[in-house]
N, C-alpha and C positions, 0 to 999 in steps of 0.2 A: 459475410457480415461478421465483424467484431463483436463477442459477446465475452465480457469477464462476471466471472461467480464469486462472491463472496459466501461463507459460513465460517462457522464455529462460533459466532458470536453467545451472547448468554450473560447471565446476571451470576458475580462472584464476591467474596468479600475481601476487605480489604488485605492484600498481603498473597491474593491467590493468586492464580493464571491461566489464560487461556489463548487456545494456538488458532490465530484466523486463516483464510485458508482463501486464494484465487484463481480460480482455472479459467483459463483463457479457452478461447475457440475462435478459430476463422480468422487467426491474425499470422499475417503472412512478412512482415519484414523482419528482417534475423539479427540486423541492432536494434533496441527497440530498448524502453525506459518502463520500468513498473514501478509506481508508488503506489504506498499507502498513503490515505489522506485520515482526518478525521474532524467530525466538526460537532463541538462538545452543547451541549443546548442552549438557544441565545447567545452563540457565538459565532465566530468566522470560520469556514473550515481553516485546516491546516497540514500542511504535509508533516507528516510523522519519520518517513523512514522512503529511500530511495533503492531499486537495485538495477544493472543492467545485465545485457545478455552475456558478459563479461563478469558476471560475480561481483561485481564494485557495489559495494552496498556505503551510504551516507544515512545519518542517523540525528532525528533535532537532539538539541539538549536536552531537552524533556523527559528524552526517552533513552539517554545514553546507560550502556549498563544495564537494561531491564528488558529492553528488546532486544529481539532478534530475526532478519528477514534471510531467507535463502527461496534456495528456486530447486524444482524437482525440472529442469526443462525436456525429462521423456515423457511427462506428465504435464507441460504446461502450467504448472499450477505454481504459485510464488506466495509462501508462506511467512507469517509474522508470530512469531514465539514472545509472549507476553506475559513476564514475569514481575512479583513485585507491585501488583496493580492497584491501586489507590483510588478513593471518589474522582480523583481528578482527570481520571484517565477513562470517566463515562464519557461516551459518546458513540456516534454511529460513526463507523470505522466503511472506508471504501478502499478501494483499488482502481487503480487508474493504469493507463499504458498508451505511452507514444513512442513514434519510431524515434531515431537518435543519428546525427551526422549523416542527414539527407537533406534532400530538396523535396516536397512532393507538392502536387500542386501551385509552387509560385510559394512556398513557404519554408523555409529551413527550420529544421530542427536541430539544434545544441547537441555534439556529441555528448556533454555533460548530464545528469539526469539531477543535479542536488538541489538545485533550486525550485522544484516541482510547477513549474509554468510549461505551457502545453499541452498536458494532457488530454488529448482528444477522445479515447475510449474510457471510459466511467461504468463499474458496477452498480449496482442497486441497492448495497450497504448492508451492513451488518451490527444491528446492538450489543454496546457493550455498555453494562451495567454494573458497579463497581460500591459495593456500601460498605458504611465504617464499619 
């Protein structure tokens, strides 16, 4: 069974930073797509930041310049470095992971990871709290 962890979440002020953090377990395909997603209160979610098992990291506008995702993959874990942080960038922050340039089930998945559609494994999210 797929399980991703989010932490480090937390309430900061405006201009600080904080490093989120996602360990994966139990996921077994070695292409595979991690995003951060986040979905700010009374809004849509949104994908933030993409990475694959290839180090290819894609970044929205939003967030160019102030974030940062890498991967520990002896660790499983796939990190978002958050600098610069602003009200605007409150929200409850997830992680997601789907495989990448496969078929499984009758389904292709996109070698691509930047458009963050598919994600099939979802963490349980992390607050981020961010005041002027």
């Amino acid at each position: 069974q797929v399980q991703l962890e989010e932490s480090g979440g937390g309430s900061v002020q405006s201009g600080g930073s904080l490093r989120l953090s996602c360990v994966g377990s139990g996921y077994t395909y070695s292409n595979n797509c991690v995003g951060w997603f986040r979905q700010p209160p009374g809004k849509e979610r949104e994908v933030v930041t993409t990475i694959d098992n290839l180090g290819r990291t894609s970044y929205a506008d939003f967030v160019k310049g102030r974030f940062t995702v890498s991967q520990d993959n002896a660790k499983n874990t796939v990190y978002l470095q958050m600098n610069s942080l602003n009200p605007e960038d409150t929200a409850m922050y997830y992680c997601a992971a789907r495989p990448r340039a496969t078929w499984i089930g009758g389904v292709y998945y996109p070698a691509g990871c930047t458009e963050g559609t598919g994600y099939n494994y979802w963490g349980q999210g992390t607050q981020v709290t961010v005041s002027s």
